[in-house]
N, C-alpha and C positions, 0 to 999 in steps of 0.2 A: 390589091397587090398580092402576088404568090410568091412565095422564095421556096427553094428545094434545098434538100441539103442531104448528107450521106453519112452512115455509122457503120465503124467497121466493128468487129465483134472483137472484144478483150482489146480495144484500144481506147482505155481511159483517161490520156493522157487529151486527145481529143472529143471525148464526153463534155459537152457543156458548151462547145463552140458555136451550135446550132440556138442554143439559148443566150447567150453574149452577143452574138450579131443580132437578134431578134429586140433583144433591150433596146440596143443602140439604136433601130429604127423606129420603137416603141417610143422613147427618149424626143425623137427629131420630130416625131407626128403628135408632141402633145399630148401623148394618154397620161392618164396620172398614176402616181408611185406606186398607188394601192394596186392596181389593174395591173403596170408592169412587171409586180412582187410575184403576183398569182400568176400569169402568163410566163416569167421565168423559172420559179419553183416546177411547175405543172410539166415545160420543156423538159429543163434539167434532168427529173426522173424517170421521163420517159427515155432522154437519149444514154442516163442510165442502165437502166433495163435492158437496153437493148446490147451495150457492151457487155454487162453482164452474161447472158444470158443468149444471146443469137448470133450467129453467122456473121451477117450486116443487117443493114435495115435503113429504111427513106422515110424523110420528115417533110410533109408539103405544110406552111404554113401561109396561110390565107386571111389578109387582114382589110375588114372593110368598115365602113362607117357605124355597124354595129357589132360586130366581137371580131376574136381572133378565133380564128379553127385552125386546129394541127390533127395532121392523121401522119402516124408515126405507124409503117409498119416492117415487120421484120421476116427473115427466115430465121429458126430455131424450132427449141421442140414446143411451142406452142404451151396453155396455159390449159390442166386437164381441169382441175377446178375453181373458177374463176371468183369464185363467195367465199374460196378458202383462201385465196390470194389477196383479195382484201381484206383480210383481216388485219391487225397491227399486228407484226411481230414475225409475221409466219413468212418464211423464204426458203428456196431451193437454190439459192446460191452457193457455190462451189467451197471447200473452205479456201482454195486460193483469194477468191473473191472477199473472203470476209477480213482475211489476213490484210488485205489493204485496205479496209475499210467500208468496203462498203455490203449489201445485202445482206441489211439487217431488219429485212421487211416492213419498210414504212412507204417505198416509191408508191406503188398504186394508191394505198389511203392517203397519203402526201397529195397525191392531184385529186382524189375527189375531194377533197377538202378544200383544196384553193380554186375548182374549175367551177362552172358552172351547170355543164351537161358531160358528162362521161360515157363513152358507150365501149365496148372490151369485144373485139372477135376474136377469137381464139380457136385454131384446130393445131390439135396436138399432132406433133410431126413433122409441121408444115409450118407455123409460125402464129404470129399476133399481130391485130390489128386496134390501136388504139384512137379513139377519136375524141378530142377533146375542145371545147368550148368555152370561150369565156367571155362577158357580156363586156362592151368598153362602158368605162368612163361612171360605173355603176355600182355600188356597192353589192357584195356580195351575199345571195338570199339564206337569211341561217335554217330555212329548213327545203328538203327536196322530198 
């Protein structure tokens, strides 16, 4: 099953829709709560990120008998350094952005933490490309 979905930039009001409808299908197919948590979370900050942060940006998620894949990518100015971005804490979010709450640099370690496979392309300028993985029905491996 693929669903597509769409983010438009600095529209937070619609941030999280792409991961609410994804529950709801997650919910109807059976996965269990732990799997759903991680695949909601992991959504969430990515369509985050991306009102944060870029232009707009497209979510294909892909859901088959062994995980979920989501590739969330965007136009914006892309990520120059990607080992800095994951760190906890560190953000280039606007201070408009912070003012409401959010980029307070946890999104990116927020989904390695709850995914399974993480993979980040990033060209600065041009935008980010996020691919994310999560195993169904599986507990999550404490070490990668």
């Amino acid at each position: 099953m693929t669903l597509n979905y769409s983010i438009s930039g600095g529209d937070f009001a619609s941030a999280g829709n792409a991961s609410s409808a994804v529950k709801s299908i997650l919910k109807q197919l059976n996965i269990d709560n732990g799997t759903i948590k991680r695949v909601v979370i992991s959504l969430y900050e990515a369509e985050v990120n991306v009102a944060a942060h870029a232009d707009n940006g497209t979510i294909t998620v892909d859901i088959d008998n062994v995980s979920v894949k989501m590739v969330i990518c965007d136009s914006g100015p892309g990520i120059p350094d990607i080992e800095l971005a994951m760190k906890e804490g560190f953000s280039t979010a606007s201070a408009e952005v912070r003012e409401m709450g959010f980029g307070a640099g946890m999104g990116l370690p927020n989904i390695k933490r709850n995914c399974d496979l993480l993979n980040i392309k990033s060209i600065p300028g041009e935008g980010t490309e996020l691919n994310i993985e999560i195993l169904l029905n599986q507990a999550k491996p404490t070490e990668r």
